[in-house]
GUMARGU-175604 format. One record per atom (N, C-alpha, C): residue in three letters; x negated, y negated, z negated. Coordinates in steps of 0.02 Angstrom, whole numbers, plus 50000, padded with zeros to 5 digits. Atoms other than C-alpha are relative to their C-alpha. Layout:
ALAXYZ;...
//
This chain:
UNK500204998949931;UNK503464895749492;UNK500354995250047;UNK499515005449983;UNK503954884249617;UNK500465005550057;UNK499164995549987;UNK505634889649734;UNK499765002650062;UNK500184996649942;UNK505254903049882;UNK499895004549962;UNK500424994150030;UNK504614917649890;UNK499234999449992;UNK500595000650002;UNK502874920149830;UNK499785006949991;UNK500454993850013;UNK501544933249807;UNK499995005950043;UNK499854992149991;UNK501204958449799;UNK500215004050030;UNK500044995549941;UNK500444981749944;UNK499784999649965;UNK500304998750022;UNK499164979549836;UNK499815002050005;UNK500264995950040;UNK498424991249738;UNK499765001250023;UNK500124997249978;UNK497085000449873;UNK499845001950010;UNK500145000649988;UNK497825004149973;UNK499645000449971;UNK500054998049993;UNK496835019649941;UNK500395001650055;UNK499814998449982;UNK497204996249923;UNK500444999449975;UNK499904998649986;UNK497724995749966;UNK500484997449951;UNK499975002450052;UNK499074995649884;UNK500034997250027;UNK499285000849992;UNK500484973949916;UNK500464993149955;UNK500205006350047;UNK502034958549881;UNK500254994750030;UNK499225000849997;UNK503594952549842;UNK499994995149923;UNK500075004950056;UNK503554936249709;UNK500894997149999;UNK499435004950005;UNK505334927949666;UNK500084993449966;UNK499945006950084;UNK505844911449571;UNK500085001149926;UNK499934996450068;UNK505074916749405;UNK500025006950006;UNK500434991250010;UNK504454933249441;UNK500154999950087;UNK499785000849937;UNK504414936749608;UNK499675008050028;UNK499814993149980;UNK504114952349726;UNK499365001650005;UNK500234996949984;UNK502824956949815;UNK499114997749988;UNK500785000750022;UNK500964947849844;UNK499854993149967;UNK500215006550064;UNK500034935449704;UNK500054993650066;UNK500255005049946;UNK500214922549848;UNK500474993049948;UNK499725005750028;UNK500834903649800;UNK500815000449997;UNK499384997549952;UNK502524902349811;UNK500324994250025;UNK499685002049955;UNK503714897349916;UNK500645000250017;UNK499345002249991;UNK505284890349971;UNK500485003350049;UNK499764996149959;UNK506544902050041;UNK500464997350051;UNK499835003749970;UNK507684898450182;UNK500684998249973;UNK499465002450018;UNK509484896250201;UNK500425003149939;UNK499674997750045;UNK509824908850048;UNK500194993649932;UNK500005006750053;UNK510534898549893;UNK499555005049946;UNK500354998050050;UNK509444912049780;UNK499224998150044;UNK500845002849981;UNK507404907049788;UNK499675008050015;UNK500414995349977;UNK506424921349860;UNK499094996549989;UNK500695001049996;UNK504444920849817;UNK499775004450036;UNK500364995449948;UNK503104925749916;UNK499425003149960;UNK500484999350041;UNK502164935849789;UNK499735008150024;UNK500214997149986;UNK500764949049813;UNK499925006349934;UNK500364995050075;UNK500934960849666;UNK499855006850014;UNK500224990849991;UNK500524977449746;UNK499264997750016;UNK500455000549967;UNK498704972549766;UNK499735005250056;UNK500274994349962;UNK498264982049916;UNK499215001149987;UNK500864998050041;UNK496624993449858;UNK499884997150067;UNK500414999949936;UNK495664987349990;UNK499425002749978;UNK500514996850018;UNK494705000549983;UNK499465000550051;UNK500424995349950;UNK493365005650087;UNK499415002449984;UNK500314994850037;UNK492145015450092;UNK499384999849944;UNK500164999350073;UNK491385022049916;UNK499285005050008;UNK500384993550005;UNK490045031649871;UNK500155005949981;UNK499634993050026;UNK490665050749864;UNK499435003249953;UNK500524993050065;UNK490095061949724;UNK500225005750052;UNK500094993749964;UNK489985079749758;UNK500755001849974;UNK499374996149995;UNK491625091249768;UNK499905000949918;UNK499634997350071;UNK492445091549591;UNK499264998549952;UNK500435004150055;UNK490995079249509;UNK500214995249979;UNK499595007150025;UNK491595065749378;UNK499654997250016;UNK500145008250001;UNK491455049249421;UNK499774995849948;UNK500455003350054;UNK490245038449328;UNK500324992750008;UNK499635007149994;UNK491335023449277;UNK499424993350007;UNK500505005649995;UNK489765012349267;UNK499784999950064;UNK500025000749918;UNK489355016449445;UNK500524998450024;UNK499525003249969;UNK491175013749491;UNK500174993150005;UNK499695009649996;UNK491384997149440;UNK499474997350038;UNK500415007349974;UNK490004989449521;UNK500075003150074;UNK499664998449944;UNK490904997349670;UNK500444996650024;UNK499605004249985;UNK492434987549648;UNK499924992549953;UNK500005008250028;UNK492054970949589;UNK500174996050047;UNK499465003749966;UNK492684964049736;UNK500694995549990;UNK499235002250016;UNK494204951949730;UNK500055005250075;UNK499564994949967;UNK495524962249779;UNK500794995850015;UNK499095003849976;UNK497314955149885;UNK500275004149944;UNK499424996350041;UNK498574960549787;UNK500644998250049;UNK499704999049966;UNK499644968849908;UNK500794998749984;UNK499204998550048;UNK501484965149844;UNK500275000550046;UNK499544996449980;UNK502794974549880;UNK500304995150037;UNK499365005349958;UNK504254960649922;UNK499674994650001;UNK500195007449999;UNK503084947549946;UNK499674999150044;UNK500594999549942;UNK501794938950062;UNK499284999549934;UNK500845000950051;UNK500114941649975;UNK499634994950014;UNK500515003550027;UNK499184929749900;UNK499704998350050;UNK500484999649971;UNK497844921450009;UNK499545000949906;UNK500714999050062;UNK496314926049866;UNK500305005049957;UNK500154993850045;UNK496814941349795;UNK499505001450005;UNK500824995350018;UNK495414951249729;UNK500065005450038;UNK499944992649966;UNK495044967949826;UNK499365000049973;UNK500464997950027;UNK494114979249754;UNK499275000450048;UNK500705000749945;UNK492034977949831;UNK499865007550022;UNK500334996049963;UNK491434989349945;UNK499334999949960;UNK500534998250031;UNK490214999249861;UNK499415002650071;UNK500344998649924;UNK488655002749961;UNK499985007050034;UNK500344996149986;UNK488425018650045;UNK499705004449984;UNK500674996150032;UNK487305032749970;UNK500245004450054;UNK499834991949960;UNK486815049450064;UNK500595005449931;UNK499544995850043;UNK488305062050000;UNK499725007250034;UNK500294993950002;UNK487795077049971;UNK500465004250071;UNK499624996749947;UNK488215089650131;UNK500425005549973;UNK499394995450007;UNK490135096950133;UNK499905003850060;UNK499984995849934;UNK490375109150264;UNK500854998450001;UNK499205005149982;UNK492155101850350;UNK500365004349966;UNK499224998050030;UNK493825108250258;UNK500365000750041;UNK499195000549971;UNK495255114550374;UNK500665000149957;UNK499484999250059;UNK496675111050276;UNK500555002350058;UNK499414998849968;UNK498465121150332;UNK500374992450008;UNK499615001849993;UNK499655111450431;UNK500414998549947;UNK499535005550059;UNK500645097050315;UNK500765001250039;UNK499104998549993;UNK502555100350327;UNK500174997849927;UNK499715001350051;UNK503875092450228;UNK499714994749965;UNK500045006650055;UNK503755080950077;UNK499314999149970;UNK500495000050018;UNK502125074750035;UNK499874993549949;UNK500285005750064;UNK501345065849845;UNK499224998349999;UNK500545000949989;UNK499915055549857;UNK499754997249935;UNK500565009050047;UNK498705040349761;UNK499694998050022;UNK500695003849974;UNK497775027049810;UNK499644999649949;UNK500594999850014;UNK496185029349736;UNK499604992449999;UNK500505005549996;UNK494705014949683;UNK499675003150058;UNK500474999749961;UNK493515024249783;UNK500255008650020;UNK499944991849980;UNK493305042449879;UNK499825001449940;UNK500284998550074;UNK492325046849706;UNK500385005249971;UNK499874994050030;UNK493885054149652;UNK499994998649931;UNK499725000750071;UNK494055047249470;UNK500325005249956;UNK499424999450037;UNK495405053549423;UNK500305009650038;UNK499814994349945;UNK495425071649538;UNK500425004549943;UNK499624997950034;UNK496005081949381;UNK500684998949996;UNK499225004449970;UNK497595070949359;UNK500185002450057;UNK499595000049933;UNK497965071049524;UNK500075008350029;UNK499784992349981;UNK497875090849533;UNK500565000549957;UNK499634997150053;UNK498825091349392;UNK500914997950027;UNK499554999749992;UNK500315083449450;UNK500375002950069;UNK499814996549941;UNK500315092149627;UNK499874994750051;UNK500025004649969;UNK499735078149719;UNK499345004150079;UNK500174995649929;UNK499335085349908;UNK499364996150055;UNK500245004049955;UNK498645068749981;UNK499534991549963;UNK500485006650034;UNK497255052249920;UNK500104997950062;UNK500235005349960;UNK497315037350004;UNK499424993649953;UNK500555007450035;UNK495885023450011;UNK500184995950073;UNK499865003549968;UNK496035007850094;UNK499314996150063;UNK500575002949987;UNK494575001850209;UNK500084993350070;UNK500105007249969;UNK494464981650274;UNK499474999250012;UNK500345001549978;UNK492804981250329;UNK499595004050051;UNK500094995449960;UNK492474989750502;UNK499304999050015;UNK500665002450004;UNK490604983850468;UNK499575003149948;UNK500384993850055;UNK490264996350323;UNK499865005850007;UNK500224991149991;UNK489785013850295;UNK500505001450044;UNK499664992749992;UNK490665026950363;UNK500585002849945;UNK499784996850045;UNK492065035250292;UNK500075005349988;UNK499834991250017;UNK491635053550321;UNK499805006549952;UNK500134997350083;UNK490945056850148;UNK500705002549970;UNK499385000350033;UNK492565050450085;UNK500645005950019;UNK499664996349945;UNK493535061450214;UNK499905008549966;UNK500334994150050;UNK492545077850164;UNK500014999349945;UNK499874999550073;UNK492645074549968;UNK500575003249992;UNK499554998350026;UNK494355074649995;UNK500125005850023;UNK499904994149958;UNK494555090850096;UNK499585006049948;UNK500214995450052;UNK493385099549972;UNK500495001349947;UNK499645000350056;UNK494325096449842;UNK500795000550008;UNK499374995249982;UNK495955104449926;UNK500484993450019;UNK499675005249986;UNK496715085249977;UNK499914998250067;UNK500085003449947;UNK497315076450125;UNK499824995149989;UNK500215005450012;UNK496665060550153;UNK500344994450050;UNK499975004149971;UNK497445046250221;UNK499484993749989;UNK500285006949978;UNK496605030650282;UNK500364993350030;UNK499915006949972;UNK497115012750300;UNK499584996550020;UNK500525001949980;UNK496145003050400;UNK500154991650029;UNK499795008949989;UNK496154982750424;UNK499434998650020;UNK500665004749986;UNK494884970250452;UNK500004992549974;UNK499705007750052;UNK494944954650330;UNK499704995650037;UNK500355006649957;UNK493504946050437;UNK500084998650070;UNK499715001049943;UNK494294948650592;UNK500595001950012;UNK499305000949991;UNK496194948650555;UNK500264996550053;UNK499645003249939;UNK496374933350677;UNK499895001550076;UNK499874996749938;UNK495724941850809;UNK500385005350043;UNK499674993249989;UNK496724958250816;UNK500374998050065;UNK499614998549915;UNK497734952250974;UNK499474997050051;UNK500425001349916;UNK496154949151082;UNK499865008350027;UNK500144991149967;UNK496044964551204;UNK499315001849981;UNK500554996050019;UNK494154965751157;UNK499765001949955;UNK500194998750056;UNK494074964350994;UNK500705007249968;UNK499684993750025;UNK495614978550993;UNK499775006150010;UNK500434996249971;UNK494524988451095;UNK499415002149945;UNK500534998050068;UNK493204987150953;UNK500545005449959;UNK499554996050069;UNK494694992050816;UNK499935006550015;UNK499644992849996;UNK495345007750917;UNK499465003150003;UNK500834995050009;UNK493425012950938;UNK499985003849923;UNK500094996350076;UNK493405013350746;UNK500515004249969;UNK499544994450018;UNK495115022050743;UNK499735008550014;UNK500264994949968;UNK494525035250860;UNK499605003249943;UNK500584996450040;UNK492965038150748;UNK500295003749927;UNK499704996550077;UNK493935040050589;UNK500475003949991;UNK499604993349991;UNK495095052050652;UNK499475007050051;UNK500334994249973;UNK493655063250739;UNK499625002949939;UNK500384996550067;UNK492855063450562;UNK500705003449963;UNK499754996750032;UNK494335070350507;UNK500794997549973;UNK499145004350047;UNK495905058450418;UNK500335005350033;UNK499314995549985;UNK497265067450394;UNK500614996850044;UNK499575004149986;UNK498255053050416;UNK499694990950016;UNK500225005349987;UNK497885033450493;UNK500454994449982;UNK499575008650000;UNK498775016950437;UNK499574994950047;UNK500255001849932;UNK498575007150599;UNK499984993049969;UNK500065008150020;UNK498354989250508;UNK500424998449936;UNK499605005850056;UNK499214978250353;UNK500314998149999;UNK499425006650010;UNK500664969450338;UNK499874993650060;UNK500145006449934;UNK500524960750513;UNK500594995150001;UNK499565005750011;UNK502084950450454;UNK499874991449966;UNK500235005150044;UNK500934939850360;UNK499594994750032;UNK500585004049975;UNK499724925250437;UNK499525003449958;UNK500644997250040;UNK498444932850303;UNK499795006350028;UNK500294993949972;UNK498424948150388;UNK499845000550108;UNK500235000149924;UNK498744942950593;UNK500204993550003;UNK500195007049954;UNK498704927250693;UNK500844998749984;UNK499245004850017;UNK500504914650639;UNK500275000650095;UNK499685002049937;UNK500584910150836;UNK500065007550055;UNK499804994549967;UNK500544927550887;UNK500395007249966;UNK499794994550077;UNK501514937450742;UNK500725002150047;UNK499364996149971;UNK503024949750793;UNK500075004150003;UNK499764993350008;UNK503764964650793;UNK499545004450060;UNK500044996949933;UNK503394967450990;UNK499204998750019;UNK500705002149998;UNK501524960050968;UNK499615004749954;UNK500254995350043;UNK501204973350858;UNK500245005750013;UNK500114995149929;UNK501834985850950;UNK499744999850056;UNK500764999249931;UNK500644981551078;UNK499405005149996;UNK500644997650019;UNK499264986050982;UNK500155009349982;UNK499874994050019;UNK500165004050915;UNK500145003350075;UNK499994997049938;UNK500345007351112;UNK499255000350025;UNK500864997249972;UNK498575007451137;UNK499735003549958;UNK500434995050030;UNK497935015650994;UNK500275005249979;UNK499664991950018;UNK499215030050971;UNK499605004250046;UNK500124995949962;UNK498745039151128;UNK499055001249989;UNK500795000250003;UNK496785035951087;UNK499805004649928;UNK499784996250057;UNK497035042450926;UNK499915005849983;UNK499584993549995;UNK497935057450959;UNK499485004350032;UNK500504996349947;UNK496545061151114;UNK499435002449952;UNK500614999850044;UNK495075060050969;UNK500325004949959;UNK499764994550050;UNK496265071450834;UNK500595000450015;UNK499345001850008;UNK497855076350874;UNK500365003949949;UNK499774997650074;UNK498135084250699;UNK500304992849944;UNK500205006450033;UNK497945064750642;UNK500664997449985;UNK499405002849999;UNK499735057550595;UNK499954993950003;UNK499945005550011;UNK499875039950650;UNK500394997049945;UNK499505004050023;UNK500745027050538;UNK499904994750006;UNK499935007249990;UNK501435010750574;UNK499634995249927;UNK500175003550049;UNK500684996650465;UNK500634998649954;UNK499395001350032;UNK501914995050316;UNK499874991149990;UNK499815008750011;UNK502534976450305;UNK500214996849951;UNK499815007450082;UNK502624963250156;UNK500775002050008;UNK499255000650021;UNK504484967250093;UNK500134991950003;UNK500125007950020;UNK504954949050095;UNK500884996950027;UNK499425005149981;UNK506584939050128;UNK499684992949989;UNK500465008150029;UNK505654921550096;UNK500144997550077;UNK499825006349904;UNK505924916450290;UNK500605000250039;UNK499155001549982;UNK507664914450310;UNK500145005550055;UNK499724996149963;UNK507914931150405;UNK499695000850078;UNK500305000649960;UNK506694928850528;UNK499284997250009;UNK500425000150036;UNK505154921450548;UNK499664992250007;UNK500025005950025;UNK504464904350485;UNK499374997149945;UNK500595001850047;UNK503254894250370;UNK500144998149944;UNK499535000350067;UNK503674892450186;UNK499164993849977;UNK500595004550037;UNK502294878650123;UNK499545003150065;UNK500254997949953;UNK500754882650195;UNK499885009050031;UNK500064994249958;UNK501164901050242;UNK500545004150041;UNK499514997349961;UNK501674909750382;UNK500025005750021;UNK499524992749964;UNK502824924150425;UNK500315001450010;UNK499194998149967;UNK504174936050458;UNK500385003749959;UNK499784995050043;UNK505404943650351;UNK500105008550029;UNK500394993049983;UNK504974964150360;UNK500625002050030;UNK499584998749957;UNK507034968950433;UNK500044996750052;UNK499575001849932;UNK507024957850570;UNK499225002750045;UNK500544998249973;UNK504984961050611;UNK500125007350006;UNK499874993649970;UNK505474981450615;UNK500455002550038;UNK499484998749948;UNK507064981350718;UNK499624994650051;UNK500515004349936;UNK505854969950845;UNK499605008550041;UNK500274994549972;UNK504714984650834;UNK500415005050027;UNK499594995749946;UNK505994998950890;UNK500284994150035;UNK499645002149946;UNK506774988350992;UNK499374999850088;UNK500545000249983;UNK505034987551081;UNK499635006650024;UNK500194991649994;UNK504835006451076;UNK499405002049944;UNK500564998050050;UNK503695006750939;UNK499945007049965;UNK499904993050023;UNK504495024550886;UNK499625002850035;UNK500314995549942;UNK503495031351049;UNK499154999349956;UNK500715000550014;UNK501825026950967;UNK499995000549932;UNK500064998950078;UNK502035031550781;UNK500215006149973;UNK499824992850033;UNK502325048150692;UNK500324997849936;UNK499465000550060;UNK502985039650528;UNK499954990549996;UNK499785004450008;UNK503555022950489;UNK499574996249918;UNK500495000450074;UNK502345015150331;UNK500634994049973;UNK499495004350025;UNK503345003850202;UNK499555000149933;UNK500455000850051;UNK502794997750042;UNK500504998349945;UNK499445003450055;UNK503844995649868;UNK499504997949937;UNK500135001950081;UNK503054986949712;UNK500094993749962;UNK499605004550053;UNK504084975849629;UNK500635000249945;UNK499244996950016;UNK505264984349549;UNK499934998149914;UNK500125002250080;UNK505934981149375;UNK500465003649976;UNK499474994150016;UNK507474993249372;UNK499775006550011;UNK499894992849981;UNK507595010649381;UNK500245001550089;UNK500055002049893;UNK507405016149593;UNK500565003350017;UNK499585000349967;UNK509075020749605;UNK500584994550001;UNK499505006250031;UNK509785004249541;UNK499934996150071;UNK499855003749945;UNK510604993249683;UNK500204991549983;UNK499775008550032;UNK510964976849575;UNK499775001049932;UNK500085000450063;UNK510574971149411;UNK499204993450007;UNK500895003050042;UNK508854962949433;UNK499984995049993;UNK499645006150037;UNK508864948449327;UNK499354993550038;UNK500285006349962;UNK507584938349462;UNK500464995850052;UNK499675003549949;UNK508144925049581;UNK500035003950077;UNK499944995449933;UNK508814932649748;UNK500055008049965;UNK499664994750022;UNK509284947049645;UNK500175003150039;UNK499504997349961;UNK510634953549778;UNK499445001650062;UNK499994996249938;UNK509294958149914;UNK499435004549983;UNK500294991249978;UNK508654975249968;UNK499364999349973;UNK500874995550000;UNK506774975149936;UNK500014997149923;UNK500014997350073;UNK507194971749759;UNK500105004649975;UNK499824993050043;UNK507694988649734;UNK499735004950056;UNK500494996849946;UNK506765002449794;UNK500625005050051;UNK499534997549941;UNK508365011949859;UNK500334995250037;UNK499725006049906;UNK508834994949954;UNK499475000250056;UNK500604999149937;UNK507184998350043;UNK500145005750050;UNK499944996249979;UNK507465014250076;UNK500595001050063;UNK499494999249940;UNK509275013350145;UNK500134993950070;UNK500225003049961;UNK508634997050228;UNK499845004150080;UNK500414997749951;UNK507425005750324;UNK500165006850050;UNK499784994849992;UNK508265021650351;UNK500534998550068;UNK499665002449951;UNK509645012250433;UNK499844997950083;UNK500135000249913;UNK508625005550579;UNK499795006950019;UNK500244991649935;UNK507745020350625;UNK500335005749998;UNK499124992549974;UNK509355032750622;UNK499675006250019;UNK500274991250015;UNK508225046750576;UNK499665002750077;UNK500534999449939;UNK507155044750741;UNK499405003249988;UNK500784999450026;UNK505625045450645;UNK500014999249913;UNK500215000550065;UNK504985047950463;UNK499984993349960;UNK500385005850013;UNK504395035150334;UNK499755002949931;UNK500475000550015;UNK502885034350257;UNK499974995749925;UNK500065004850062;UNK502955025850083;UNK499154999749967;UNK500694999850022;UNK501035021150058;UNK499864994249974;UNK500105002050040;UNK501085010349926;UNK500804999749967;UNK499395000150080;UNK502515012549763;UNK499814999349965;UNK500605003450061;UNK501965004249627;UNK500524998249942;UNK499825003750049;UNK502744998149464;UNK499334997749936;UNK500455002150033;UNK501934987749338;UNK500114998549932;UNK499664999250070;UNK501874989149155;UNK499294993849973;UNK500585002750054;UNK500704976149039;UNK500025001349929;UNK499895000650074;UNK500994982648899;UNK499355003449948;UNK500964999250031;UNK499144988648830;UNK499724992149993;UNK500425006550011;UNK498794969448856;UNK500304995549970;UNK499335004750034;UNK500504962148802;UNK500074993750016;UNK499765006049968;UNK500664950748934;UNK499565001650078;UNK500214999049919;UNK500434949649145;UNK499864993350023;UNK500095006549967;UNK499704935549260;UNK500644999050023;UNK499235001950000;UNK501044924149257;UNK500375002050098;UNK499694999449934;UNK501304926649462;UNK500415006849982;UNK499694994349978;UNK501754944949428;UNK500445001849934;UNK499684998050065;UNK502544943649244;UNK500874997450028;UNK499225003249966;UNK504424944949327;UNK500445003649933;UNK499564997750049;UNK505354951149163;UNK499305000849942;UNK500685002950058;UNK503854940749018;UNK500205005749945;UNK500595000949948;UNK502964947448961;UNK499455004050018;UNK500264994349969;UNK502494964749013;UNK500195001450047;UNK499464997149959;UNK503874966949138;UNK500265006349981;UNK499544993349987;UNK504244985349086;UNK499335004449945;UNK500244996750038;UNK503564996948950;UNK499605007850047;UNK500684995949966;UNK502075011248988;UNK500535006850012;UNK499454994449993;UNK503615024648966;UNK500404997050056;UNK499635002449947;UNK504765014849075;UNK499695001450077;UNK500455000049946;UNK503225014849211;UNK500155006750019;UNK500034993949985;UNK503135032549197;UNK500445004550016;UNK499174997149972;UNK504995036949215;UNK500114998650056;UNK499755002949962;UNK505395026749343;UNK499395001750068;UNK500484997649969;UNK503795032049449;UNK500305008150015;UNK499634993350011;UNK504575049749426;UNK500765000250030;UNK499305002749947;UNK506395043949481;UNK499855000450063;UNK500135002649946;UNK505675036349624;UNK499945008050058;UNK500034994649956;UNK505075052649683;UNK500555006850015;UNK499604995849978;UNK506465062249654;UNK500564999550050;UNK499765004049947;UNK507355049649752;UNK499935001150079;UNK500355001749937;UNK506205051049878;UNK500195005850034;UNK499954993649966;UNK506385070549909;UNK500675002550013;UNK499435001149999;UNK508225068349888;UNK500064998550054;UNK499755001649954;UNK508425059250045;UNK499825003050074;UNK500184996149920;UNK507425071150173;UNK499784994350044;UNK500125003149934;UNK506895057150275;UNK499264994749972;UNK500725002349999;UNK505145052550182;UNK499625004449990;UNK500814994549992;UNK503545059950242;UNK499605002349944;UNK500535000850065;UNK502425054850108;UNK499914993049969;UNK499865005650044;UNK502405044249956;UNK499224998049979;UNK500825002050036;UNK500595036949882;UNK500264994849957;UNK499885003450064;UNK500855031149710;UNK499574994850004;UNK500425005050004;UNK499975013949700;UNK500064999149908;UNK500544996649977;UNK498805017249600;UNK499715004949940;UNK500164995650039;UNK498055031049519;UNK499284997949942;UNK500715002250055;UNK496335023549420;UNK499764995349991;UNK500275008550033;UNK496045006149435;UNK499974998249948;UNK500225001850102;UNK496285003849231;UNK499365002349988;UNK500524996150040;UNK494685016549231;UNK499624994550027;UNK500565007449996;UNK493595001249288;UNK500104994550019;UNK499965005449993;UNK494584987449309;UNK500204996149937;UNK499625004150041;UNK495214973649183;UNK500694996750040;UNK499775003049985;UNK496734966749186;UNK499924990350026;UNK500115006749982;UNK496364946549186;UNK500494997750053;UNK499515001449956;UNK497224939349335;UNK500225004150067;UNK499974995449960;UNK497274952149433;UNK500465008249992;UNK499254995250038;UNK498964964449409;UNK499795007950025;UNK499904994149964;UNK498244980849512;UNK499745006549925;UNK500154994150049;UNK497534989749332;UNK500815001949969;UNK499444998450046;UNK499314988149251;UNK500435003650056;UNK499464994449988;UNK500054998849384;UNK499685006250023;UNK500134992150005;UNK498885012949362;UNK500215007649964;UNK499884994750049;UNK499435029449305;UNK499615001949944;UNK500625000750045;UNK497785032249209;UNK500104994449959;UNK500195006950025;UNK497965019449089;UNK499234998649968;UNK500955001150008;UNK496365008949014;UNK500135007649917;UNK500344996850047;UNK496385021148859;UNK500095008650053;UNK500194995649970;UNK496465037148978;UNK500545004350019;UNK499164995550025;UNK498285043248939;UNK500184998250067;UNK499725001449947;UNK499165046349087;UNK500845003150000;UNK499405000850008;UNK501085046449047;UNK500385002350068;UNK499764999949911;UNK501645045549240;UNK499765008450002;UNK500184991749984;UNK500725064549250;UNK500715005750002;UNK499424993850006;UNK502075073249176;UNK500714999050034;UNK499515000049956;UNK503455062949236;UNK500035002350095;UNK500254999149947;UNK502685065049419;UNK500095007850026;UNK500084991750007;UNK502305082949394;UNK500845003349994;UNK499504995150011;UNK504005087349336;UNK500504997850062;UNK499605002549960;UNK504855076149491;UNK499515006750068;UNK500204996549915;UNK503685087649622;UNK500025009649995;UNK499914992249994;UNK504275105249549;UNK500705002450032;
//
């Protein structure tokens, strides 16, 4: 790989889903990589959490399997691959927007008031794959990811999940009009489509993508305090349309790749994610957010390990998922929540080998047991510290209709491609 950070949010994002690349494995999204700043270790800018970019799916009916031959020609889409500590990829794959069908009529779901610690998944589609699983391990909340504010509707998806006894979060972007997001009229469009997708129902809203990235907002207008602009206009609009709706901040590319601030590494540009979130509070961004979103999938240790990881730039925080945590924890001094909506690890070991961007320990990175432990850690981690909202495993079913090939978001499904889902029990036994 060459020296920076490169690449991996992924997965989605239900997606969704990320992306964190290093020198020779690197963090976060499949992006090129790139040359870090004044550190003497190489930071890449890699996208390996592909964020699902999901949006919206065709819903089956409440507690109907999913017809994998209809799913896939749902996501055939290239999909980003959201990585965790990285800047994603420009040309990840995201999974395709499937078209539309009439879904059969739900009558709305009130679900009780969410308190406390909440386990999610990003999902391929509303569809629901994988809904068994995901009862099975106690999982409260599905996320899907949706980038195209030009498609269906997502209040199929919305109602599926409410039938079927789940919250639903929503991420919501715009891939074909990323560079516009700081014109006042075209934000005016966005918060229209916020509004709408919290009157149909979301439980929960991710207010945008990794705005640290040029791939996701404008290079000459990128910042902590430029992005709290936009979370000051659409919290209160939001809230007026549902105020059951929990905002969350867009979680940001983990990344050290720009010398601590923010900068252009080859041709891409951004901001490293601690100095772009102490921008935002400093900005007041706590006034317009209910939880704080963050994203981890690069991990190659066990998530309470603080050193050891045998990539370049080793020694910083968003290589380890508890450096994220006490990262992040640190600025916001228990003001406000955080949101972990995309955690991901990645195993190749059904294929016995990963696209070289995301193969950071050749050449599976981490065995299908290892995945499933350490996915399980993570959460006990998580409920350990009292100060995260809700976690969304990145990702729960992508193996059921994706291939691996160059594209890393099937190898960090719980579902693997033969059906076994390993992560269940560890999962299950971390949320009793």
């Amino acid at each position: 790989m060459v020296f920076g950070w490169i690449i991996l949010t992924v997965v989605a994002g239900v997606g969704t889903f990320a992306v964190l690349l290093w020198f020779q494995g690197g963090a976060g999204s499949p992006q090129g990589a790139a040359k870090s700043g004044p550190e003497a270790a190489v930071l890449e800018i890699v996208d390996p959490i592909p964020e699902l970019e999901e949006q919206p799916q065709t819903v089956m009916q409440a507690g109907e399997e999913g017809d994998t031959t209809r799913a896939a020609n749902l996501v055939e889409q290239e999909v980003e691959a959201e990585a965790t500590n990285v800047v994603e990829q420009e040309g990840e794959t995201e999974p395709e927007q499937g078209e539309p069908t009439e879904a059969t009529a739900i009558s709305p779901v009130v679900l009780p008031a969410s308190t406390g610690f909440g386990l999610g998944g990003q999902v391929i589609h509303g569809g629901l794959l994988a809904l068994d699983k995901m009862q099975s391990i106690g999982m409260g909340w599905v996320k899907i990811q949706n980038h195209d504010l030009g498609g269906g509707t997502l209040d199929g998806d919305i109602q599926n999940a409410h039938a079927n006894g789940l919250r639903i979060l929503i991420s919501v972007k715009d891939n074909a009009g990323h560079h516009l997001i700081t014109d006042p009229g075209y934000q005016q469009q966005f918060i229209q489509y916020l509004e709408r997708v919290a009157r149909a129902g979301a439980d929960a809203i991710e207010v945008w993508n990794e705005p640290n990235l040029d791939r996701e907002w404008p290079a000459d207008k990128m910042g902590g305090e430029q992005y709290t602009a936009l979370l000051q206009k659409a919290y209160p609009r939001i809230k007026a349309a549902n105020a059951n709706t929990m905002v969350v901040s867009a979680a940001l590319s983990p990344t050290g790749a720009f010398g601590g601030s923010c900068g252009s590494i080859d041709s891409i540009y951004g901001c490293d994610d601690k100095p772009f979130l102490e921008a935002m509070v400093n900005a007041g961004a706590l006034n317009y957010l209910d939880c704080v979103g963050m994203h981890y999938n690069e991990g190659l240790l066990p998530p309470s390990a603080t050193s050891g990881d045998p990539r370049a730039a080793g020694g910083h925080y968003t290589r380890y998922f508890k450096g994220m945590l006490d990262t992040y924890n640190a600025i916001l001094a228990g003001v406000k929540p955080i949101c972990i909506t995309e955690l991901g690890y990645l195993s190749g070991e059904e294929w016995g080998y990963l696209p070289p961007k995301f193969s950071w320990s050749p050449p599976i990175n981490m065995t299908v047991a290892q995945h499933a432990d350490y996915l399980g850690q993570a959460v006990t981690l998580a409920r350990q510290m009292g100060t995260i909202r809700l976690m969304i495993i990145f990702n729960v079913d992508f193996a059921v209709v994706k291939s691996l090939d160059d594209d890393p978001q099937a190898g960090y499904s719980i579902v693997r491609p033969d059906q076994s889902c390993p992560a269940c029990q560890t999962l299950a036994a971390a949320m009793r």
